[in-house]
DSSP file (Angstrom, degrees, kcal/mol; ACC not computed):
  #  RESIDUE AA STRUCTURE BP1 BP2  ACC     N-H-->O    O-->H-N    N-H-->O    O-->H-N    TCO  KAPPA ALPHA  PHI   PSI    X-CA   Y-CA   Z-CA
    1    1 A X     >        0   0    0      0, 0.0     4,-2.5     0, 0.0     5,-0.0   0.000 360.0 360.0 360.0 -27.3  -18.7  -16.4   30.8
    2    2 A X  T >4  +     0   0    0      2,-0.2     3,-3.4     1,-0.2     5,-0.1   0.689 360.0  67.3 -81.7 -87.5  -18.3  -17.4   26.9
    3    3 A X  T 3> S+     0   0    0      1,-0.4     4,-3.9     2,-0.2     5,-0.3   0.394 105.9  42.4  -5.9 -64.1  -21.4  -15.1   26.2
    4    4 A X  H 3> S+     0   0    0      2,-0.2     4,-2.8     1,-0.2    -1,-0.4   0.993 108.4  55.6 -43.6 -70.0  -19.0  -12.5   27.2
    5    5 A X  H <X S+     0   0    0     -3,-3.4     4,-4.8    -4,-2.5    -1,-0.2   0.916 112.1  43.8 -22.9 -55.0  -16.2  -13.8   25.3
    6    6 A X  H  > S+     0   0    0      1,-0.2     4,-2.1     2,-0.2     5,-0.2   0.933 113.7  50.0 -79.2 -34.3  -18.3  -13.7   22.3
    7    7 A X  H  X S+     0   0    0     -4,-3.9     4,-3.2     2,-0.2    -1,-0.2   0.887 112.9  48.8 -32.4 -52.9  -19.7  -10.2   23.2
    8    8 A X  H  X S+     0   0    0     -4,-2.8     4,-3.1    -5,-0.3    -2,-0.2   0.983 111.8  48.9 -44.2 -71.3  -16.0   -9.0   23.8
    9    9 A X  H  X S+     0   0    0     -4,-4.8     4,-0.9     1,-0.2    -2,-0.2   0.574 105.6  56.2 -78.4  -1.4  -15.0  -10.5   20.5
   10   10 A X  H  X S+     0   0    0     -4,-2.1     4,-2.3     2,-0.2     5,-0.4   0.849 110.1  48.0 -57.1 -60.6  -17.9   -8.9   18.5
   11   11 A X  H  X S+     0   0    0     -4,-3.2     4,-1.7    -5,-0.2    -2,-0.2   0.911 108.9  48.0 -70.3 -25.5  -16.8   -5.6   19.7
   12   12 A X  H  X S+     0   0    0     -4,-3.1     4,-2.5     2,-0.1    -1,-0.2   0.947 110.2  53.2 -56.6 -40.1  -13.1   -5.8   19.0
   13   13 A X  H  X>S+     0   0    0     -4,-0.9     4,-4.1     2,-0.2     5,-0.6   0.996 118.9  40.0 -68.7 -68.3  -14.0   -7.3   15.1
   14   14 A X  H >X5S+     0   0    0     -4,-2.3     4,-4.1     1,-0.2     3,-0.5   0.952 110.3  55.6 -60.4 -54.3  -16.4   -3.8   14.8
   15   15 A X  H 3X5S+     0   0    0     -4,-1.7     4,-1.8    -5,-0.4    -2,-0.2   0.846 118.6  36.1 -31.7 -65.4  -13.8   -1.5   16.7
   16   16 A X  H 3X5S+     0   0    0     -4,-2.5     4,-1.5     1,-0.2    -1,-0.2   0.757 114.2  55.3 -73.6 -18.9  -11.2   -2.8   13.8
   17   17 A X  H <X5S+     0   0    0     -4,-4.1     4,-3.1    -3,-0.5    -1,-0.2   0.877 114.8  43.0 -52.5 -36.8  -13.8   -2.9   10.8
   18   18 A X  H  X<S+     0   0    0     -4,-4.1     4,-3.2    -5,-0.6     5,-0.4   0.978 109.1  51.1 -90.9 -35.7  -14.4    0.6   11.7
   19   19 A X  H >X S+     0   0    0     -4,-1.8     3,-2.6    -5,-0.3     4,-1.4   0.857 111.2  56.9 -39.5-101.9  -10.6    1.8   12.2
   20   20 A X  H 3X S+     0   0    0     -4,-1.5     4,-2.1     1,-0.3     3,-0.3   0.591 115.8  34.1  -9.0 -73.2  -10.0    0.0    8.3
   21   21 A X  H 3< S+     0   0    0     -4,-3.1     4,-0.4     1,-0.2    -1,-0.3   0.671 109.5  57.9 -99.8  10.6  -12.5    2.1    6.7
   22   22 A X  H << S+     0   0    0     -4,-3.2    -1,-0.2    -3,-2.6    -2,-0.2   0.861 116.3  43.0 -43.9 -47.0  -12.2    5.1    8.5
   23   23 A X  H  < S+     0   0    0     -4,-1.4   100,-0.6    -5,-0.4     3,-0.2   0.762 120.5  37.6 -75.9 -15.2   -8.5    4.8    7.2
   24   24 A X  S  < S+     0   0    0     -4,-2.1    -1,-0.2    -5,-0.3    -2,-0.1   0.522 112.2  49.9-105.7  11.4   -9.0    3.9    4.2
   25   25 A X  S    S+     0   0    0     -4,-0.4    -1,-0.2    -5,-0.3    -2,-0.1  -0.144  73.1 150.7-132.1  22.9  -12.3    5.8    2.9
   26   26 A X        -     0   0    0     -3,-0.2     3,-0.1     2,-0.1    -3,-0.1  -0.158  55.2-126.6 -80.6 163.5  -10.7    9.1    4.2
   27   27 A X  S    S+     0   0    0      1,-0.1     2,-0.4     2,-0.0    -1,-0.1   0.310 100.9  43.0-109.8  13.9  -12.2   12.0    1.8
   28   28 A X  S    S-     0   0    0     40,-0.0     2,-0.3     2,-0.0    -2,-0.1  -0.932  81.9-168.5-134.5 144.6   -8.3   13.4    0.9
   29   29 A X        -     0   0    0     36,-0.4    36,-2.7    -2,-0.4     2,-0.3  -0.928   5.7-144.4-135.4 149.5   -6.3   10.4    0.3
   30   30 A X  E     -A   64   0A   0     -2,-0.3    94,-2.1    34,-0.2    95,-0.7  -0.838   8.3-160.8-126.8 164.6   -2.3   10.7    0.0
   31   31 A X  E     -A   63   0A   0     32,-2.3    32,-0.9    -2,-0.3    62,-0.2  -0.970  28.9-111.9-133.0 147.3    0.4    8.9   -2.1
   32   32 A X  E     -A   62   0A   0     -2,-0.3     2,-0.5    30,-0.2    39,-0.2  -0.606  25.6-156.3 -89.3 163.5    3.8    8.7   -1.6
   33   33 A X  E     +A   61   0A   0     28,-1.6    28,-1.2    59,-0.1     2,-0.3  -0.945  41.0 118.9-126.6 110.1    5.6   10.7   -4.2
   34   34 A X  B     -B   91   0B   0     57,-0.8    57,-2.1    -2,-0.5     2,-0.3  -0.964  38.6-156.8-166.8 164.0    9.5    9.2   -4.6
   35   35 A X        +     0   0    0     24,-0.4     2,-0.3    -2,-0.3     7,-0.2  -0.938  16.1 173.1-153.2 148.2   11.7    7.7   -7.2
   36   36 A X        -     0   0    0     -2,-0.3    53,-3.7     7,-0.2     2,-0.3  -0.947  15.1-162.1-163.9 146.7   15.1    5.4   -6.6
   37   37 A X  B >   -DC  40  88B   0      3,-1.0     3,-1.1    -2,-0.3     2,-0.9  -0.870  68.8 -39.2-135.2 114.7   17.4    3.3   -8.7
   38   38 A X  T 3  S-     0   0    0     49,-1.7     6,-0.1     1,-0.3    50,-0.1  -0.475 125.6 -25.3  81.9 -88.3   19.7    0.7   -7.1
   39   39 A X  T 3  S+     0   0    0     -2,-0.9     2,-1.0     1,-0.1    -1,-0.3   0.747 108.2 107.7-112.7 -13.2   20.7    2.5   -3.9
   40   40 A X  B <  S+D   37   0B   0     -3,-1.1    -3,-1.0     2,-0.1     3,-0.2  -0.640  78.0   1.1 -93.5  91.0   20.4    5.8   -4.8
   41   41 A X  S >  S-     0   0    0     -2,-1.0     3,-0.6    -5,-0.2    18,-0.1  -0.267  75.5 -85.2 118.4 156.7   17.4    7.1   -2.9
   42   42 A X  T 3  S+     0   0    0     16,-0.3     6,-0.1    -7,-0.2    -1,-0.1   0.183  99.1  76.7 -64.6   3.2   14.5    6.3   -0.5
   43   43 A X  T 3   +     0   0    0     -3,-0.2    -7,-0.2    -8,-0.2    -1,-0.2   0.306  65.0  98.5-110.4  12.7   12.1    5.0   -2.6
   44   44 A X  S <  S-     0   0    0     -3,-0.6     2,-0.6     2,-0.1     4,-0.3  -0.372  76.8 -54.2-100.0-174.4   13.1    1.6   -3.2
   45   45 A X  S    S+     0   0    0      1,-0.3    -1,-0.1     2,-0.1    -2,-0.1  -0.843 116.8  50.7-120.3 158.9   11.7   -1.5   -1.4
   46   46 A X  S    S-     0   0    0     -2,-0.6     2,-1.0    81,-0.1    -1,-0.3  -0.234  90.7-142.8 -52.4  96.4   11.4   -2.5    1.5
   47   47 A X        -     0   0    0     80,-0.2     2,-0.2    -4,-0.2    -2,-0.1  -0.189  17.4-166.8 -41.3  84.6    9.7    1.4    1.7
   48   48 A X        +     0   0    0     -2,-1.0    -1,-0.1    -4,-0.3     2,-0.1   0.012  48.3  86.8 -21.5  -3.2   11.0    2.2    5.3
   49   49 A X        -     0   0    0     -2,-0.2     2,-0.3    -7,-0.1     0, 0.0  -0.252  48.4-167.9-101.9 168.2    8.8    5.4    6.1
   50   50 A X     >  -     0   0    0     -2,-0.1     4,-0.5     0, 0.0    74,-0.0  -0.578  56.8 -78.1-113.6-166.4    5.3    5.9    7.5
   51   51 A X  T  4 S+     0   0    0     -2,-0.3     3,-0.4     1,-0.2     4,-0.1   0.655 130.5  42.1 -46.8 -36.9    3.8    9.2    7.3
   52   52 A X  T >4 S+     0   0    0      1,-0.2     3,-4.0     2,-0.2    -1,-0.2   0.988 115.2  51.5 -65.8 -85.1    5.8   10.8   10.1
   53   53 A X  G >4 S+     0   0    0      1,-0.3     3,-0.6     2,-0.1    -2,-0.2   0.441  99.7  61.8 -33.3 -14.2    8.9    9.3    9.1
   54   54 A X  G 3< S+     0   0    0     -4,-0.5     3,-0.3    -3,-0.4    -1,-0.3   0.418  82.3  79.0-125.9 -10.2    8.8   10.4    5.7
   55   55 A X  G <  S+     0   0    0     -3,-4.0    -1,-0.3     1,-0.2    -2,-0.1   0.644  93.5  54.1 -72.4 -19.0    8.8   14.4    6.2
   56   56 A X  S <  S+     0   0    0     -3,-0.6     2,-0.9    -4,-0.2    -1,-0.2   0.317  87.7  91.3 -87.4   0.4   12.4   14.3    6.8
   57   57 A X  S >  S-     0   0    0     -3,-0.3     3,-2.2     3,-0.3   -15,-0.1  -0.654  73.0-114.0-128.1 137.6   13.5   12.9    4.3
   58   58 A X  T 3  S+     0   0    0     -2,-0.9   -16,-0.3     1,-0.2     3,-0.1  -0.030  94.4   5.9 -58.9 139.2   14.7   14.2    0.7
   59   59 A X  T 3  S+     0   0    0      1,-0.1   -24,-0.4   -18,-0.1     2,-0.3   0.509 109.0 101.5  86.4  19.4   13.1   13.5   -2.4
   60   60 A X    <   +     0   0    0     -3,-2.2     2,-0.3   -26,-0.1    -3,-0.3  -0.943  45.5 166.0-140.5 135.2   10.2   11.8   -0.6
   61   61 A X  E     -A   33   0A   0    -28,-1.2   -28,-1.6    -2,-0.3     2,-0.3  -0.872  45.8-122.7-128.9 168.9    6.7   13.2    0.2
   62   62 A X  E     -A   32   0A   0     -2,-0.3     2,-0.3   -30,-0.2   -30,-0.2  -0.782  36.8-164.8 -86.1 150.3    3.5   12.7    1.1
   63   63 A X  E     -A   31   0A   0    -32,-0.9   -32,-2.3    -2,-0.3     2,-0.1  -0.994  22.8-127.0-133.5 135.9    1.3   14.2   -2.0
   64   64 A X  E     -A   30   0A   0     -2,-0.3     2,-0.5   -34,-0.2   -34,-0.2  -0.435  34.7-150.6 -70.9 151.0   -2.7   14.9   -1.4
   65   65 A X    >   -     0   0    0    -36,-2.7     3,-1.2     1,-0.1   -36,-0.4  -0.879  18.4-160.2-137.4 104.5   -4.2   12.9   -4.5
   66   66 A X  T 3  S+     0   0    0     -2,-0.5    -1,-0.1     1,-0.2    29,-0.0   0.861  96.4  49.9 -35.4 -49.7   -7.9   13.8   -6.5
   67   67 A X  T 3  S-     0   0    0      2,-0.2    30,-0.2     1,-0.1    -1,-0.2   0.594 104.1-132.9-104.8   7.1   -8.5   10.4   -8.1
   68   68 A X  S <  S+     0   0    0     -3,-1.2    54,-2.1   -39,-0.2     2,-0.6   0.262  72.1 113.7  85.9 -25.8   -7.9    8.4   -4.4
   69   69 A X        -     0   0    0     25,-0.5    25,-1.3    52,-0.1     2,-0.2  -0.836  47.2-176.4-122.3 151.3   -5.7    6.1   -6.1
   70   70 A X  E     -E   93   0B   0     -2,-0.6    50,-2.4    50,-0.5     2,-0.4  -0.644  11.9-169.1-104.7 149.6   -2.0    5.8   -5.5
   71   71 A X  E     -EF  92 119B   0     21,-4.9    21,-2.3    -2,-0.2     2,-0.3  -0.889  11.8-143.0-134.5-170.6    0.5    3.2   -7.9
   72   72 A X  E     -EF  91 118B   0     46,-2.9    46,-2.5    -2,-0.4     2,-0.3  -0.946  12.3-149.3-141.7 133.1    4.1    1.9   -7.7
   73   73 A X  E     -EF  90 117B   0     17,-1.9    17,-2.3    -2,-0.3     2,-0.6  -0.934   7.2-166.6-124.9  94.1    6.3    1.3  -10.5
   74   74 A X  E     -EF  89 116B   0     42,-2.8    42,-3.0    -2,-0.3     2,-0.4  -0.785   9.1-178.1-106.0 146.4    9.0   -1.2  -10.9
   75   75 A X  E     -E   88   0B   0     13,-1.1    13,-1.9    -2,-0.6    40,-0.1  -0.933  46.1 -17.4-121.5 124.4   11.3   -1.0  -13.5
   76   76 A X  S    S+     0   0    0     -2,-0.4     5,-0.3     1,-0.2     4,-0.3  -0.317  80.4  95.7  82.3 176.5   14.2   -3.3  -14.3
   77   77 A X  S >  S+     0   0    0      7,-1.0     3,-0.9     1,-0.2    -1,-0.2  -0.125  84.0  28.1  92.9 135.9   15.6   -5.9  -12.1
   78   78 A X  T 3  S-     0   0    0      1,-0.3    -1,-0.2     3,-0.1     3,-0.1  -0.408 131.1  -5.2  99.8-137.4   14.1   -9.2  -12.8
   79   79 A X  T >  S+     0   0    0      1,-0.2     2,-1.8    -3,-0.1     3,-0.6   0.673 135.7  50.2 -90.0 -30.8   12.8  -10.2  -15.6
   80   80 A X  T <   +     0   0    0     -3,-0.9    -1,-0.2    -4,-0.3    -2,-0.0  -0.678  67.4 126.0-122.3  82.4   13.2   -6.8  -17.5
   81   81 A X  T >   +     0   0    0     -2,-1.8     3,-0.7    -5,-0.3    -1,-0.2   0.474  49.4  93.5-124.0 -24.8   17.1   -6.5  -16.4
   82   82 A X  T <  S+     0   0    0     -3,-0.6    -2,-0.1     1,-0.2     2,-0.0   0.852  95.7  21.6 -16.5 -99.3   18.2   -6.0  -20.5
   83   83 A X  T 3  S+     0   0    0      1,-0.1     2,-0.2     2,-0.0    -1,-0.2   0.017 119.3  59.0-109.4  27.4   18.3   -2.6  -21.0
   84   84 A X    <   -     0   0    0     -3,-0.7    -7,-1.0     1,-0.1    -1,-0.1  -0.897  59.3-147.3-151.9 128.9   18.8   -1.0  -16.9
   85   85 A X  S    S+     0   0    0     -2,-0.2     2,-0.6     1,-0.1    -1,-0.1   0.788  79.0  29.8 -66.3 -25.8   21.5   -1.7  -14.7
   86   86 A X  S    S-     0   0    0     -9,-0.1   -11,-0.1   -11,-0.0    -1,-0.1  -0.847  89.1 -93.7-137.5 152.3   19.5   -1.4  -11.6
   87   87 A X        -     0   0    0     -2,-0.6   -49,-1.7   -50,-0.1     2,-0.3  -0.162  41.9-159.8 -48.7 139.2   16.1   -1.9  -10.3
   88   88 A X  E     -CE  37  75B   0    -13,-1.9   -13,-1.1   -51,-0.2     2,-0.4  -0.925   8.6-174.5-113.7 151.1   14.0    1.8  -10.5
   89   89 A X  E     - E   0  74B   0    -53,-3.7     2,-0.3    -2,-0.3   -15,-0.2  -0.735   7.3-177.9-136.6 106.6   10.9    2.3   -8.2
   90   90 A X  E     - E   0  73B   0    -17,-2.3   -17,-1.9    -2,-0.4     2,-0.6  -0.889   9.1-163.6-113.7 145.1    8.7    5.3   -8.3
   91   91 A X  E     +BE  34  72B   0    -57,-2.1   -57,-0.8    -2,-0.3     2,-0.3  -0.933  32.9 149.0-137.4  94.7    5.7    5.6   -5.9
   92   92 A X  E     - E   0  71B   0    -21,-2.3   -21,-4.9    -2,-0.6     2,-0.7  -0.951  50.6-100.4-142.2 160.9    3.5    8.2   -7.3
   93   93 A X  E     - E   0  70B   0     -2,-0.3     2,-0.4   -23,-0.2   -23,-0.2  -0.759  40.6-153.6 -64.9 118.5   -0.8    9.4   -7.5
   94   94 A X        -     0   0    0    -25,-1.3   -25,-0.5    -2,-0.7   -29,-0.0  -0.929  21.9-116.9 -90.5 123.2   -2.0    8.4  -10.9
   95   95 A X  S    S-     0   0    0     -2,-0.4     2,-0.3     1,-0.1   -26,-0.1   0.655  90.4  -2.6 -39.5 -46.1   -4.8   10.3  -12.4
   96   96 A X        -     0   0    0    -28,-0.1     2,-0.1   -30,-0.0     3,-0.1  -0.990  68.5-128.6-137.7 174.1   -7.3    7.2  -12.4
   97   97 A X        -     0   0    0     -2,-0.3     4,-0.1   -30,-0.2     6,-0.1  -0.213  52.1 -53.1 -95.4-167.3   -7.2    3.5  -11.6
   98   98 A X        -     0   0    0      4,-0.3    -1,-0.2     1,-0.1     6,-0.0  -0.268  53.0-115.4 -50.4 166.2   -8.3    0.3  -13.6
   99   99 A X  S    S+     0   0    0      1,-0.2    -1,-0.1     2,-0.1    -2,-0.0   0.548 119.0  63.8 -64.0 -27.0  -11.9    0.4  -15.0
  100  100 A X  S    S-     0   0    0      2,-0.1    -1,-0.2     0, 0.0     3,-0.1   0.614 103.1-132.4 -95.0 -26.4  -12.8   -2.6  -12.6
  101  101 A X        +     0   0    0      1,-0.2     2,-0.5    -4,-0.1    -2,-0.1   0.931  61.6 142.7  73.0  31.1  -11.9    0.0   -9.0
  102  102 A X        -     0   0    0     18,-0.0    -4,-0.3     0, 0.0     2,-0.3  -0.880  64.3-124.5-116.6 166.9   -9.8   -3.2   -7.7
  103  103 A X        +     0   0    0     -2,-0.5     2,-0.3    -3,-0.1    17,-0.2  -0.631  53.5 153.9 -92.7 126.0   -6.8   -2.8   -6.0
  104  104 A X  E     -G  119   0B   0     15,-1.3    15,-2.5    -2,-0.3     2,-0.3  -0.941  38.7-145.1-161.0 178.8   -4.3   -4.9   -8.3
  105  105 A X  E     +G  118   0B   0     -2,-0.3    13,-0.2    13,-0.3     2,-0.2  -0.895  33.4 169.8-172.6 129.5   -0.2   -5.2   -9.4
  106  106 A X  E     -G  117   0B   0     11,-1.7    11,-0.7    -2,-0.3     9,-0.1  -0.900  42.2-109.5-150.0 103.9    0.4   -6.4  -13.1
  107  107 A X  E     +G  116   0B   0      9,-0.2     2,-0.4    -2,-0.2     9,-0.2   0.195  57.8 160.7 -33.9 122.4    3.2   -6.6  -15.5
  108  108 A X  E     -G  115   0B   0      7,-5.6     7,-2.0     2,-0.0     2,-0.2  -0.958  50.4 -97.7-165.2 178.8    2.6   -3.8  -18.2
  109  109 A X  E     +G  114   0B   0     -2,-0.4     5,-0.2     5,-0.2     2,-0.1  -0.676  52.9 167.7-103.6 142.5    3.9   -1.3  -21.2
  110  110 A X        -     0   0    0      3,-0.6     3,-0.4    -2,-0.2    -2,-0.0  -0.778  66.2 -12.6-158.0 136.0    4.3    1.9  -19.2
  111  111 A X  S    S-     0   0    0      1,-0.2     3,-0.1    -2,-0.1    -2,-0.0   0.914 128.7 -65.8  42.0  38.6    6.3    5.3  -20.7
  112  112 A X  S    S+     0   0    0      1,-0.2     2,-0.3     0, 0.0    -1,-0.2   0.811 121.9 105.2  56.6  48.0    7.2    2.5  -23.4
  113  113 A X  S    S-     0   0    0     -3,-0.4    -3,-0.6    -5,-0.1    -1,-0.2  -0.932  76.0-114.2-140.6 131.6    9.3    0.4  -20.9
  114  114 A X  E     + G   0 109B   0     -2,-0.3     2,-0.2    -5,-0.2    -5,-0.2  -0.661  48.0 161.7 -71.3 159.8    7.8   -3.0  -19.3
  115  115 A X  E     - G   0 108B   0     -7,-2.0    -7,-5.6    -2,-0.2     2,-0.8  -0.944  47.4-111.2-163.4 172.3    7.4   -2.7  -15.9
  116  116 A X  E     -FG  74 107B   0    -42,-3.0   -42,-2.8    -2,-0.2     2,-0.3  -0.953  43.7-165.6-115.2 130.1    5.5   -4.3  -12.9
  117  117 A X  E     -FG  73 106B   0     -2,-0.8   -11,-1.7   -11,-0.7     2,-0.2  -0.974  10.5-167.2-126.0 131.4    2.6   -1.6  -11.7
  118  118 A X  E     -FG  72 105B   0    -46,-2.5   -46,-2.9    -2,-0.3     2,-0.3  -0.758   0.2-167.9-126.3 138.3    0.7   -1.6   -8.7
  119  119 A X  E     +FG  71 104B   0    -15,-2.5   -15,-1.3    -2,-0.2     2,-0.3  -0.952  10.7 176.6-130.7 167.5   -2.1    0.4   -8.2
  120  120 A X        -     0   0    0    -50,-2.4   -50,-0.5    -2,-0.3     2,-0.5  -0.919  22.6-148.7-147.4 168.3   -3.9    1.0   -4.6
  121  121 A X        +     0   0    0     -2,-0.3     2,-0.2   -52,-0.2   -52,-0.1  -0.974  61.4  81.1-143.8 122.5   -6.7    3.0   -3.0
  122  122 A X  S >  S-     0   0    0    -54,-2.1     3,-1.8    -2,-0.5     2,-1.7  -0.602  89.4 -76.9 155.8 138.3   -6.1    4.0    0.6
  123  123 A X  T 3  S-     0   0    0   -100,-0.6   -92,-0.2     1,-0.3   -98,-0.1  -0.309 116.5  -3.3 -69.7  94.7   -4.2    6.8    2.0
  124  124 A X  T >  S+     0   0    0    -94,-2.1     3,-1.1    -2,-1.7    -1,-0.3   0.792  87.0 139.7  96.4  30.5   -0.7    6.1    1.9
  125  125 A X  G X   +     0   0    0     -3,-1.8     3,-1.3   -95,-0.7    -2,-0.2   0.881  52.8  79.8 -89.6 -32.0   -1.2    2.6    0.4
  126  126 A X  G 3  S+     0   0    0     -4,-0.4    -1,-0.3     1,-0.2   -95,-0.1   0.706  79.8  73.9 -47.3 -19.4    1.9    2.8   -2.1
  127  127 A X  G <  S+     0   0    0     -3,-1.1   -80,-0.2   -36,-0.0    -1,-0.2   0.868  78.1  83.5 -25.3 -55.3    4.1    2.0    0.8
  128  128 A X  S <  S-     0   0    0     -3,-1.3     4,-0.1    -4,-0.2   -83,-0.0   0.122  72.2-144.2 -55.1 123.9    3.1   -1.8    1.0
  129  129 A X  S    S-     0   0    0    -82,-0.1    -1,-0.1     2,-0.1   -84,-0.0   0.968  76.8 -40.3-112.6  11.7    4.9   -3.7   -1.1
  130  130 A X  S    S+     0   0    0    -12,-0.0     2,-0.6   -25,-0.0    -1,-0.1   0.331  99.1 118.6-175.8  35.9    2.1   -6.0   -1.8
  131  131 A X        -     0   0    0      3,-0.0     5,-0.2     4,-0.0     4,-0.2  -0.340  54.0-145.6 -64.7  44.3    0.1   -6.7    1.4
  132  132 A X    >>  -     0   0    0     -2,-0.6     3,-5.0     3,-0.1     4,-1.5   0.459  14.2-118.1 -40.7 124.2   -2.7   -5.7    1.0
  133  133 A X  H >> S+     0   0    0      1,-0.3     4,-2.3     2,-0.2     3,-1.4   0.872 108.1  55.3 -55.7 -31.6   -4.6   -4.1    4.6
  134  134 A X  H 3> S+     0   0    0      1,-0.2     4,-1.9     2,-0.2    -1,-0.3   0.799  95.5  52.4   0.4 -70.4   -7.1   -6.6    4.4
  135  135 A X  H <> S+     0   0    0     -3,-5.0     4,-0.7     2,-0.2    -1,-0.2   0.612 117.4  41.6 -83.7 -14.5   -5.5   -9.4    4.4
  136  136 A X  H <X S+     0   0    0     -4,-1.5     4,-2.4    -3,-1.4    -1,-0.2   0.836 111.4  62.2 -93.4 -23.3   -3.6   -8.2    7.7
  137  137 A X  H  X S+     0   0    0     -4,-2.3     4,-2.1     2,-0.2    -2,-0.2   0.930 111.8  35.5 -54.0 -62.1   -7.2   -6.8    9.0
  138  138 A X  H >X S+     0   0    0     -4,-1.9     3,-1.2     2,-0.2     4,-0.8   0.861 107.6  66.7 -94.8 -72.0   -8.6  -10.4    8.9
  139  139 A X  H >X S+     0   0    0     -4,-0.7     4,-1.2     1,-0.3     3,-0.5   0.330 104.5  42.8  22.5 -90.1   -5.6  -12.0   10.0
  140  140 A X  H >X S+     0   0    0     -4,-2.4     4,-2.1     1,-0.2     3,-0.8   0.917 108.3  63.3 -51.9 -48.7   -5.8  -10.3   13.4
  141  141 A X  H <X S+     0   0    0     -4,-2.1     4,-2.8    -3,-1.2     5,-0.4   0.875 106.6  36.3  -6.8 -71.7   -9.1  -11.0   13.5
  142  142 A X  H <X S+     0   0    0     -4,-0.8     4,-0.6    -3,-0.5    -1,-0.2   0.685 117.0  57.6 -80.0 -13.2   -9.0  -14.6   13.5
  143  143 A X  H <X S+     0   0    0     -4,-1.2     4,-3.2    -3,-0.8    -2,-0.2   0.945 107.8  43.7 -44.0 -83.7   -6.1  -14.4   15.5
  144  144 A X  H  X S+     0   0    0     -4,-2.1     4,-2.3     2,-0.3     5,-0.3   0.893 114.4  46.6 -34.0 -68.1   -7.8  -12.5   18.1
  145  145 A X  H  X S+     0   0    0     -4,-2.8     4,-4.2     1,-0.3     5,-0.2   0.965 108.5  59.3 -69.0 -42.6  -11.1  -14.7   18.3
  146  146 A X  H  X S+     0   0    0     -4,-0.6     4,-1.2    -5,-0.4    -2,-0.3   0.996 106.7  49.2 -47.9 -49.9   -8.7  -17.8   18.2
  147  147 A X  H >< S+     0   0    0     -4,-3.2     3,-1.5     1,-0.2    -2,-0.2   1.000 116.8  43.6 -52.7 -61.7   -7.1  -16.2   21.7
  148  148 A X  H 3< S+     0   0    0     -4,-2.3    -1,-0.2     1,-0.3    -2,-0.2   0.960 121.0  34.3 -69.3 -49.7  -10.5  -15.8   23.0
  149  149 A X  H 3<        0   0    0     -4,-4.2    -1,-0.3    -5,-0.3    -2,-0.2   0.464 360.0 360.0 -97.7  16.9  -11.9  -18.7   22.2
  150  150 A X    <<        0   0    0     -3,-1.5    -1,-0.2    -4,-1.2    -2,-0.2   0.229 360.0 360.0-128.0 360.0   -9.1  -21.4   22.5
């Protein structure tokens, strides 16, 4: 009977390995495309959408993206609360990512404003705001084999 178990939980682990990079490794990859400052708009976070959700509503799209990777921009708020009354966020495809290809969110000069900028690779990964599917991928994982095996 564990022999099973462990069988079992070997095929659940590949069933969700292969769901991840199916989803993420998709060969047109999308970004959400939106801008918001304080209250004024859809973009700001917690992001509220998924893909479905996210056709109805104005000033936010889904955008097909060439270079795979999508970022997030916040501006103001925080630390960099000086010279804008309210937090901005814009969720948009940027033409390439870091040099390194990691997935990352970093305080930086950006249209000559600091800002905090997140960049992602994954279809529709500018949603998060800064979970990375990984980290929720093995999470359930261990989750999962802990059920099975506890």
């Amino acid at each position: 009977m564990k022999q099973l178990n462990t069988y079992v939980a070997i095929v659940v682990i590949l069933i969700i390995v292969a769901i991840y990079l199916e989803s993420t490794n998709a060969l047109l990859r999308r970004c959400y495309q939106c801008r918001s400052r304080g209250e004024l708009g859809s973009c700001k976070d917690p992001f509220l959408f998924n893909a479905t959700d996210g056709a109805n509503e104005p000033g936010l799209s889904a955008v097909p993206c060439a270079s795979g990777w999508c970022g997030k921009v916040i501006e103001g708020g925080g630390a960099y609360a000086v010279d804008d009354y309210d937090q901005a966020i814009q969720r948009m495809c940027v033409q390439r990512g870091p040099d390194d290809n990691q997935d990352r969110c970093a305080n930086t000069i950006y249209n000559y404003k600091k800002v905090y900028m997140c960049f992602c690779q994954g279809d529709l990964c500018n949603a998060a705001d800064s979970m990375p599917k990984l980290g929720l991928l093995i999470t359930l994982t261990l989750t999962l084999i802990l059920k099975i095996f506890v």
